[in-house]
C-alpha atoms as one frame of an Amber mdcrd trajectory, in Angstrom:
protein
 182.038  34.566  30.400 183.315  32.244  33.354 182.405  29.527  34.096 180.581
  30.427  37.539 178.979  33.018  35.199 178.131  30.848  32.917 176.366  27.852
  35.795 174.533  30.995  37.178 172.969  31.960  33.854 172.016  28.778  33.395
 170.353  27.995  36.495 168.463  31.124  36.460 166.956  30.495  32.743 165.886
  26.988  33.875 164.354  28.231  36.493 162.466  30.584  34.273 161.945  27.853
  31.991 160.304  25.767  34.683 157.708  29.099  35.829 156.675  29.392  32.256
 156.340  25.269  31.805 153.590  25.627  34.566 151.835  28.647  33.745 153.247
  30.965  36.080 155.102  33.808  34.580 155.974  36.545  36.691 156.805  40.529
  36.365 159.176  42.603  37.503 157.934  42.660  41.270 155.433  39.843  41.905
 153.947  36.293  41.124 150.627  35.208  40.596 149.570  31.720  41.748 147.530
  29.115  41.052 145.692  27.973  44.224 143.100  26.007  42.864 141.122  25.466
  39.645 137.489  24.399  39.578 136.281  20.747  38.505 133.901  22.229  36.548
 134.779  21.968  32.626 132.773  22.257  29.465 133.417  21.740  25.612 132.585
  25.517  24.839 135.577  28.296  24.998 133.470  31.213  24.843 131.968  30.829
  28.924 132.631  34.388  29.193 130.001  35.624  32.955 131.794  36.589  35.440
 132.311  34.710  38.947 129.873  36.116  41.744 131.492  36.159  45.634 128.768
  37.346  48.239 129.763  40.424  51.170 131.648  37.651  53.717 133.175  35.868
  50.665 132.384  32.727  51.739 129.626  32.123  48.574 131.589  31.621  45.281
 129.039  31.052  42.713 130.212  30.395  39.063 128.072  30.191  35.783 128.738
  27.598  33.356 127.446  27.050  29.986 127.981  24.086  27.673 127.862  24.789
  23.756 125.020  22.504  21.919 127.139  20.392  19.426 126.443  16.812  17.927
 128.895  15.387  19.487 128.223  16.659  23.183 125.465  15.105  25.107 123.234
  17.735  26.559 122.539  16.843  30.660 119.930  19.240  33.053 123.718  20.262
  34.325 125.017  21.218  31.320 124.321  24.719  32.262 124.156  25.564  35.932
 125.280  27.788  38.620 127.888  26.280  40.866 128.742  26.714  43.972 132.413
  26.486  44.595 134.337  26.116  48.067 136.465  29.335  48.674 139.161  27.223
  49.947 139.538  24.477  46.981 137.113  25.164  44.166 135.617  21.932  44.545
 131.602  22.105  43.773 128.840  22.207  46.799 125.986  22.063  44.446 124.821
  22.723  41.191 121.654  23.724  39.616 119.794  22.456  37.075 118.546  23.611
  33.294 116.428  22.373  30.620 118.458  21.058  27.485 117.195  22.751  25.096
 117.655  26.419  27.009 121.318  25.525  27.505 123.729  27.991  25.230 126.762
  29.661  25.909 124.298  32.939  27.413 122.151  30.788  29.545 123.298  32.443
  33.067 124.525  35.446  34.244 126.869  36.890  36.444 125.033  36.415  40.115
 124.243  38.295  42.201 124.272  37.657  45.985 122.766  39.158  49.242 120.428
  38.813  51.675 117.350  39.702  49.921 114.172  38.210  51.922 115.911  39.119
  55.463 115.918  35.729  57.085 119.959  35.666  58.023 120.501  33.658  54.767
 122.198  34.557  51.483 120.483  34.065  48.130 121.774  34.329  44.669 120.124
  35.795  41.874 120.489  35.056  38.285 118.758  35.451  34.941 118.841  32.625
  32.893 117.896  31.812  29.090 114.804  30.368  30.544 113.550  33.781  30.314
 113.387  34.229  34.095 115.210  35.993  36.812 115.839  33.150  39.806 116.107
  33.703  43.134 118.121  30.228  44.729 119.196  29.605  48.500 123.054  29.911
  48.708 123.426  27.052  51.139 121.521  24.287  49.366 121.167  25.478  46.029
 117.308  25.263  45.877 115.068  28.009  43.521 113.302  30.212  45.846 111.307
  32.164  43.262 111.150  32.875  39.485 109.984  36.313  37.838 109.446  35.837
  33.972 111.656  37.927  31.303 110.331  38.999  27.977 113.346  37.399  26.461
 117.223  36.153  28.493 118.989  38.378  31.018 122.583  39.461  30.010 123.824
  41.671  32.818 124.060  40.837  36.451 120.417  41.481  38.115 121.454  44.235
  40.965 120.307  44.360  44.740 119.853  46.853  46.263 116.847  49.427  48.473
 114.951  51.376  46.322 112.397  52.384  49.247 109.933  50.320  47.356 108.948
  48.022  50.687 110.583  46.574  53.678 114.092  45.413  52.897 116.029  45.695
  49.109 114.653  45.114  46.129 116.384  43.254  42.997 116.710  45.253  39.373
 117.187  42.990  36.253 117.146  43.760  32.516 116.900  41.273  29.774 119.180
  41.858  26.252 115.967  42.931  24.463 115.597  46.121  26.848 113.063  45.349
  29.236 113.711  46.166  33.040 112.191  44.709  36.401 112.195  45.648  39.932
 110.968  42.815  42.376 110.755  42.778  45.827 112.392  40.099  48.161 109.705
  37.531  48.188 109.612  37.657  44.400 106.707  40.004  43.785 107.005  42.434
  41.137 106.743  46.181  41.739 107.135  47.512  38.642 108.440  46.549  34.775
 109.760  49.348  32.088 110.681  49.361  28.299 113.330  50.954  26.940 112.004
  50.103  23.465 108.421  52.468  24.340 110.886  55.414  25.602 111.088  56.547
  21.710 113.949  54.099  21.058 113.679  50.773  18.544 115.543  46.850  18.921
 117.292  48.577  22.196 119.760  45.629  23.660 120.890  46.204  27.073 124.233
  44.093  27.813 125.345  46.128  30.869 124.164  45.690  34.604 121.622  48.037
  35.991 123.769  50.339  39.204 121.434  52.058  41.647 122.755  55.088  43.738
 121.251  58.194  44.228 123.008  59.859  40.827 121.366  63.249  40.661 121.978
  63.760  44.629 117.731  64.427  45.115 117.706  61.915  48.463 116.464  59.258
  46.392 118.164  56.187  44.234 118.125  55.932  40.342 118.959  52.845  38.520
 121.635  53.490  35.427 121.541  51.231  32.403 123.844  50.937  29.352 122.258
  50.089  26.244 123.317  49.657  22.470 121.120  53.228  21.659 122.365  54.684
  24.818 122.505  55.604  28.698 118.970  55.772  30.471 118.676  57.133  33.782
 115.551  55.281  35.434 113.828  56.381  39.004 113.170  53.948  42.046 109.619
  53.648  40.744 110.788  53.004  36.671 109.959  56.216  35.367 112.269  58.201
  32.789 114.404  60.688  34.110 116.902  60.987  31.209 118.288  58.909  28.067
 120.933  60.025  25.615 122.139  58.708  22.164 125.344  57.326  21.940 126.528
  53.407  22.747 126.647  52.798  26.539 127.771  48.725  26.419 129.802  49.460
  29.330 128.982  51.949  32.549 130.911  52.891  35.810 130.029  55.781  37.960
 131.514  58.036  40.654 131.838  61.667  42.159 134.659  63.316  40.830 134.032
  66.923  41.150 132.843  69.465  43.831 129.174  69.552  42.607 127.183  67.061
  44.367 125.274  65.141  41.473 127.505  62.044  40.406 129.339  61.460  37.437
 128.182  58.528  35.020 130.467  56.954  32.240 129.793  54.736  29.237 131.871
  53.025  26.455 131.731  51.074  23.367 133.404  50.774  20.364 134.014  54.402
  19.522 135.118  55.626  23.016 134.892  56.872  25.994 132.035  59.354  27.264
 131.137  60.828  30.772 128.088  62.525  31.760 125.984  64.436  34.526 124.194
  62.229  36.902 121.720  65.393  37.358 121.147  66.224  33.698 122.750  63.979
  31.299 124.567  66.671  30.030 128.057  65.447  28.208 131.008  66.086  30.142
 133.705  64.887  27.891 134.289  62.418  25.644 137.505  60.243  24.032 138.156
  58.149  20.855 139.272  54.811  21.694 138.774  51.319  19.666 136.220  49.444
  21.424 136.968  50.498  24.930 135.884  48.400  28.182 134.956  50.100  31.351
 134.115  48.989  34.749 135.585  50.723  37.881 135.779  54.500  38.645 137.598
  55.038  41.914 141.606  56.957  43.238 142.802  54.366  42.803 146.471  55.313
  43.336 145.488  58.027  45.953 146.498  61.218  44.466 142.774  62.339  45.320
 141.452  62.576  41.892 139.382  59.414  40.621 140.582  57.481  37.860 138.662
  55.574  35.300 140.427  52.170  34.067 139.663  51.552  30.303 140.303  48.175
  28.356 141.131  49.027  24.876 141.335  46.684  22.100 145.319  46.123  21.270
 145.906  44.771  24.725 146.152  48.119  26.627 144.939  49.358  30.155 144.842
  53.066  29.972 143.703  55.097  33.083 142.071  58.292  32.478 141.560  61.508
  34.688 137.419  60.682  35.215 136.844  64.628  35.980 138.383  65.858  33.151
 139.461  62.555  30.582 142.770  63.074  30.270 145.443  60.223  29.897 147.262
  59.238  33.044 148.885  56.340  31.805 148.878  53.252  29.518 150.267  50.054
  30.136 150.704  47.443  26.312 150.095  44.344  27.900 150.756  42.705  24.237
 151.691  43.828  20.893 149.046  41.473  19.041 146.168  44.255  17.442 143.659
  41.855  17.842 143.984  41.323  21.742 140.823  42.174  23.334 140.826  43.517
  27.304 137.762  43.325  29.264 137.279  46.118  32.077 140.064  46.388  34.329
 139.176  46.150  38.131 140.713  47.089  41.250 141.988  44.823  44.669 144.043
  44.957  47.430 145.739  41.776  46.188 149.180  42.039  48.041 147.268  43.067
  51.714 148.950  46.781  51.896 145.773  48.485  52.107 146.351  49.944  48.516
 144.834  48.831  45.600 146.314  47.150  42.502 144.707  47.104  39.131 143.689
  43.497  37.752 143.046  42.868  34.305 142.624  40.111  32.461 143.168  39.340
  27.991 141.655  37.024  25.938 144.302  35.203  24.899 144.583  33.866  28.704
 146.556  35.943  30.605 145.817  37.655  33.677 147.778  40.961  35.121 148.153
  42.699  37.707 149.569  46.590  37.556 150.625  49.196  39.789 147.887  51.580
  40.014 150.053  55.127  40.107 151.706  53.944  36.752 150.410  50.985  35.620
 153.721  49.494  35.964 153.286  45.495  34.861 153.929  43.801  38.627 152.750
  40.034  37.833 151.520  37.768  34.799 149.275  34.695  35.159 149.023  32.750
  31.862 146.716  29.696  30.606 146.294  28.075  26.742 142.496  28.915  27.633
 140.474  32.156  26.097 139.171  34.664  28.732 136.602  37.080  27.872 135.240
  38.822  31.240 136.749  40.744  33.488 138.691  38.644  36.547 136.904  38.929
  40.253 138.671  40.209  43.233 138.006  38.946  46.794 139.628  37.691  49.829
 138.616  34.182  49.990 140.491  32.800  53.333 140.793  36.249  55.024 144.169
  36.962  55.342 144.122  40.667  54.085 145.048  40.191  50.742 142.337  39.366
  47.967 142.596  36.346  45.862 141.756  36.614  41.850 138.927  34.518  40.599
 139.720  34.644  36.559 136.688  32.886  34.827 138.075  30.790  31.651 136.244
  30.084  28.359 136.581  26.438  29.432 134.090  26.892  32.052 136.785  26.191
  34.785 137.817  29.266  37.704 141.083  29.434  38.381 141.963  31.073  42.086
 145.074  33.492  41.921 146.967  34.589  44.675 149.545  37.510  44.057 152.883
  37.634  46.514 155.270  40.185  45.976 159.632  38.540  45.101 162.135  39.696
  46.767 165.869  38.659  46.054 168.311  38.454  43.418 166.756  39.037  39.823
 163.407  39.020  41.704 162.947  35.522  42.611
């Protein structure tokens, strides 16, 4: 090799050297970087709800749990929701907790609209105090509190059930119990999944309203441990099937006009009719992840992004369940993947697939392939799925990747050009 060779290889691997030394390690195509991480650390590595970003993404709300140790001092902000600025990740407020209802599960993923129709946002949150909160976005102060039989898991949802004037908010608590409330905190109605013929139902999922059975009015979908339950606007029953549903997504995939409704869990893969429940199809996979059913590499047929355990993202045909592609992230067994989700991260218009592993590293993959277009990695566990939005409105969304540490680190993808990509 010559010497000029030999310079040029050199330069080039320190280079390399240097991305990797920083936590930057980048794909074939594109880079994901670091634009800020949040001030807001804990000594627990299991924080594992996701970041919430409300409709203008200008309210960044993270949860953050401390783990109750001997040696860690337990403080009112051990646990809190913080509000982070979009532009730095430093912290506008923070709320405040009991001690002794502070654990790793204390708060969910938020939840953030304008629920009491004053102009205002408001965030809404179960919490380990056995309530479902309502706080103002811009100060941080509780606005209401509806009690829980036991702590909220899932991210309450907002949305109009046609209960009242203006949306209503649906939360569920791990030991199965569901509640619809109306903007100003009054209840309108509470169910059981555990007095619907099923026993120790846990619901881990998010309740998703849309109108699933296409009758002109909305249904709420949960996921539960025994299985999916399709709830009406008012709480009643309108179907429940056996079979693990930790994990939903939904969409229309077919020409019929009911919607299509998918679960998973450690055995697989199932999708069913949003009219009758009936089982559409079904697929073996070790403890598969699901989130987001949508074309995403426009080809006109919807795909369903899976997580498998192994370090895989496979995308399946959602109409019929057939493999499109899969895309080993890692070759450690062991690797768990929460649900993939989609973004326009690079500004195109298109969307790119973001996923995220728990050994640190977030990706981000073409969707028509799932070819591997940029790596993100950090010595931290991650163990929910990263959130997409664009923070300083430029086109292209930024990633929000929630780390075990409590700390949210703000990616922004660009795509290389050049020789070798850089």
């Amino acid at each position: 090799m010559r010497r000029r060779t030999t310079a040029a290889v050199v330069t080039i691997c320190a280079m390399l050297g240097a991305l990797a030394l920083f936590g930057l390690v980048a794909g074939p195509s594109g880079q994901l970087t670091s634009e800020w991480v949040s001030d807001t650390p804990r000594e627990n590595s299991v924080n594992h709800h996701a970041v919430g970003v409300g409709p203008d993404s200008d309210v960044v709300l993270a949860p953050v749990a401390e783990v109750p140790r001997d040696e860690v001092t337990m403080t009112r902000t051990s646990c809190s929701l913080v509000r982070l600025a979009p532009d730095d990740g430093t912290t506008s407020w923070q709320t405040e907790m009991p001690p002794e209802d502070c654990v790793t599960h204390a708060l969910t993923e938020p939840a953030i609209g304008d629920i009491d129709r004053d102009g205002a946002m408001e965030a809404l949150i179960a919490t380990t105090e056995n309530a479902l909160i309502a706080y103002e976005t811009d100060s941080g102060s509780e606005q209401w509190r509806v009690p829980l039989d036991t702590f909220g898991y899932g991210r309450p949802t907002i949305a109009d059930l046609s209960l009242g004037p203006g949306p209503e908010v649906v939360a569920s608590d791990i030991g199965g119990d569901v509640v619809a409330v109306h903007g100003n905190g009054t209840v309108a109605w509470r169910q059981s999944l555990n007095e619907t013929g099923w026993e120790r139902t846990t619901v881990w999922q998010s309740p998703t309203v849309a109108d699933y059975d296409a009758d002109g009015d909305s249904e709420i979908l949960l996921g539960s441990n025994s299985g999916p339950v399709l709830l009406s606007a008012t709480g009643a029953i309108e179907w429940q099937r056996e079979g693990g549903a930790t994990y939903t997504a939904t969409a229309q995939t077919d020409d019929d006009p009911a919607m299509e409704l998918f679960t998973a869990d450690t055995d697989g893969v199932r999708a069913y009719d949003g009219r009758t429940g009936a089982l559409d199809w079904e697929r073996e996979f070790t403890d598969a992840r699901i989130r987001t059913a949508t074309d995403g590499d426009g080809d006109g047929r919807v795909e369903l992004y899976v997580g498998r355990l192994g370090g895989e993202v496979v995308a399946l045909d959602a109409q019929t369940g057939e493999t499109e592609w899969t895309t080993a992230l890692t070759d450690a067994d062991d690797t768990i993947v929460p649900p993939p989700v989609l973004g326009d991260v690079d500004g195109d218009g298109d969307h790119e697939v973001v996923t995220a592993l728990n050994d640190g590293t977030v990706a981000v993959l073409g969707p028509e392939t799932g070819t591997q277009l940029a790596l993100y990695e950090r010595p931290v566990p991650l163990w929910t799925f990263p959130t997409v939005a664009d923070l300083d409105d430029d086109g292209a969304a930024e990633v929000l990747a929630r780390y075990g540490d409590g700390r949210v680190v703000a990616l922004s993808y660009e795509s290389r050009e050049g020789p070798f990509g850089l």
